[in-house]
C-alpha positions as CSV (number, residue, x, y, z in Angstrom):
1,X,0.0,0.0,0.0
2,X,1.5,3.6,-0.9
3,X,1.0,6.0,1.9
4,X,1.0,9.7,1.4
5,X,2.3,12.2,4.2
6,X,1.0,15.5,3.5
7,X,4.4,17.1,4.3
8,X,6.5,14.1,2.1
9,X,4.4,14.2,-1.1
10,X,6.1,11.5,-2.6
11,X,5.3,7.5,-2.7
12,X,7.0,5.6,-0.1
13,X,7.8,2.9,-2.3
14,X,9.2,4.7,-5.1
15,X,12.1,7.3,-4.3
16,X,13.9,9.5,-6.7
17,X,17.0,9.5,-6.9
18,X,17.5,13.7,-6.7
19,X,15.5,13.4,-3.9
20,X,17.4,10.6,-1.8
21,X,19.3,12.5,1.3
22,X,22.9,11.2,2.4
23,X,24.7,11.6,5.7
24,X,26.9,14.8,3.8
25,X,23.2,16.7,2.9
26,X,21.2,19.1,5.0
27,X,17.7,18.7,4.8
28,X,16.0,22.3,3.3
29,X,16.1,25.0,5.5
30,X,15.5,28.0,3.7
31,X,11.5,28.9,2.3
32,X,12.9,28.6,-1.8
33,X,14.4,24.6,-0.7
34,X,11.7,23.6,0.8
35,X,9.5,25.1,-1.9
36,X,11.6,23.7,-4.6
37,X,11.8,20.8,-2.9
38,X,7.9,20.3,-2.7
39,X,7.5,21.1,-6.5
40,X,10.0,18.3,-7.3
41,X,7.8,16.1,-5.1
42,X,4.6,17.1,-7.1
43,X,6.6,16.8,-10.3
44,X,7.4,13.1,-9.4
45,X,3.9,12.2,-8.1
46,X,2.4,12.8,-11.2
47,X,5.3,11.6,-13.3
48,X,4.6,8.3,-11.1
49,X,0.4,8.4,-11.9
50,X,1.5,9.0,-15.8
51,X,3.4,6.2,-15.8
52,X,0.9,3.8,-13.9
53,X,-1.8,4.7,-16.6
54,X,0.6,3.9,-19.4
55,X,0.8,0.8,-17.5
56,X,-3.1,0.3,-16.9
57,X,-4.1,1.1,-20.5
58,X,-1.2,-1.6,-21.7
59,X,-2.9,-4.3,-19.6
60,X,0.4,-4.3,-17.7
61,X,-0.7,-3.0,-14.4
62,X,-2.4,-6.0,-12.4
63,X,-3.5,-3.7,-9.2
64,X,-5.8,-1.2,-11.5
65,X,-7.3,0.3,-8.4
66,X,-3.9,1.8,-7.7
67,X,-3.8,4.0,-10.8
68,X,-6.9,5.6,-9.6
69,X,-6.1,6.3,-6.1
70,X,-2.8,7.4,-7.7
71,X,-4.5,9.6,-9.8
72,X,-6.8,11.3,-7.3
73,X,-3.9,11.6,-4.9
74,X,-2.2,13.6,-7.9
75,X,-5.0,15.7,-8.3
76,X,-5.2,16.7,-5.1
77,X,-1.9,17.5,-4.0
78,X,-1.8,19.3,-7.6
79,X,-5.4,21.3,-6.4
80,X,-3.1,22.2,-3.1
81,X,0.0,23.4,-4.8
82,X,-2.0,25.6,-7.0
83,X,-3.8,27.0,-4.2
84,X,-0.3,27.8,-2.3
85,X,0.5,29.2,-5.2
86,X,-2.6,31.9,-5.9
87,X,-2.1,32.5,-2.2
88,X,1.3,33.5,-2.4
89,X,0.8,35.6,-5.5
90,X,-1.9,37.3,-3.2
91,X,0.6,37.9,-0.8
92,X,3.0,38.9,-2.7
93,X,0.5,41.7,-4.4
94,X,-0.6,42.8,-0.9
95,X,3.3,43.2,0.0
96,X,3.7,45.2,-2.7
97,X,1.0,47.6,-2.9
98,X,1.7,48.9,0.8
99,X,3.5,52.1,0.7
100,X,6.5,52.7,2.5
């Protein structure tokens, strides 16, 4: 079963290699790592749900109730990035219509 953490977006089972952390690596610390560091997350995940419908439609995946969790999962966390993302903008716009 693939298990989703809502603050490690990516399967447990599959790990990308970028994303694999050895003893010499800090983990993110600043707002633009962690940020970058949750697109590449999203990135995989749908990578991941693109390639398990490649698989389903081929009659190669055997489990095909995976793909669909797999899918929702993918459009959800993609629903919440884009909402990050409008709010951001908004504060960003807010920031910079204050006067000084």
């Amino acid at each position: 079963m693939i298990t989703i953490n809502a603050w490690d977006l990516q399967p447990k089972e599959i790990v990308p290699e970028k994303s694999r952390q050895t003893a010499n690596q800090h983990p993110p610390t600043s707002f633009g790592e962690i940020f970058s560091a949750s697109l590449n997350k999203v990135d995989f995940l749908q990578k991941t749900t693109e390639q398990k419908e490649k698989l389903s439609l081929s009659g190669e995946l055997e489990k095909a109730h995976e793909m669909m969790l797999d899918a929702e999962k993918s459009r959800i966390v993609l629903d919440l990035t884009v909402e990050v993302r409008d709010k951001l903008l908004e504060a960003y716009q807010t920031l910079e219509s204050m006067s000084v």
